[in-house]
N, C-alpha and C positions, 0 to 999 in steps of 0.2 A: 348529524355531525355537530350542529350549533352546540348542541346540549352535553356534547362528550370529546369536543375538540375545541383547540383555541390555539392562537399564535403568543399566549403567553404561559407561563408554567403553572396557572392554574387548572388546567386539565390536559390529556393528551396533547400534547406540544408540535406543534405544525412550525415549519418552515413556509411552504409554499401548498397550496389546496385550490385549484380552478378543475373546471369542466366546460368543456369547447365542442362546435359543434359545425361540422363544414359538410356541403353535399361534396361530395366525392366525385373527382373529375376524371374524365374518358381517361384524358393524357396530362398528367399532370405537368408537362413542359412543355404543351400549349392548349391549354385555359379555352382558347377559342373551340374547340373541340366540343364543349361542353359538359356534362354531368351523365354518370351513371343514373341517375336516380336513385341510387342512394344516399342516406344520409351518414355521416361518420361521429361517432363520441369520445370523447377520450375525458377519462377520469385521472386526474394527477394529483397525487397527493408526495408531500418531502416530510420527514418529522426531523426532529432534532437529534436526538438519536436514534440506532438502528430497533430498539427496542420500541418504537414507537408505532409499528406495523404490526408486533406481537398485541399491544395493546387496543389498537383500531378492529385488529379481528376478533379479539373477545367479548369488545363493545359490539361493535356490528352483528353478532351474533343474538342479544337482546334485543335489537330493533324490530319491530314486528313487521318490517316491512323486508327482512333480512331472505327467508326464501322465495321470496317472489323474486329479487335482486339476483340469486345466485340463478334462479332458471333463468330470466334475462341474457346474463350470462353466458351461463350455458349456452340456449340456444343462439342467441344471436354475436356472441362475441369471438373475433376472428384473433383478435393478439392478448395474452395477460401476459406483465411483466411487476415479477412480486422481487420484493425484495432486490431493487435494481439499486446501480451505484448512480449518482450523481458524477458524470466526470466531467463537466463543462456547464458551467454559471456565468451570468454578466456582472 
């Protein structure tokens, strides 16, 4: 991403770009309960404009690291949300 994304308009134009990582809880409205054992990721990425998702997957597609990610994926990811709106910011 370093090498083909940035928060300024010298390459693929980010807004906002984190990756989080929480163990996933019994009940999430009391904690005390404890964990599944598993663990949760979420990839978030904003650009600046909507074109900027066309452009992340044409890059991400040369990354040699790109089908291993997509079987990832596949098999282990339970929600994608592509092309989503932004409708609440701080």
């Amino acid at each position: 991403m370093r090498e083909t994304h940035s928060y300024d308009d010298s390459k693929i134009q980010l807004v906002h770009y984190y990756v989080s990582k929480a163990h996933e809880l019994v009940n999430i409205a009391d904690p005390t309960q404890g964990t599944t054992g598993r663990v949760l990721y979420s990839i978030n990425e904003v650009y600046v404009m909507a074109e900027g998702i066309d452009q992340h997957m044409a890059a991400g597609q040369s990354w040699k690291n790109f089908q291993s990610f997509v079987g990832t994926i596949t098999e282990f990811g339970s929600v994608l949300i592509a092309n989503g709106e932004v409708i609440e910011t701080l």
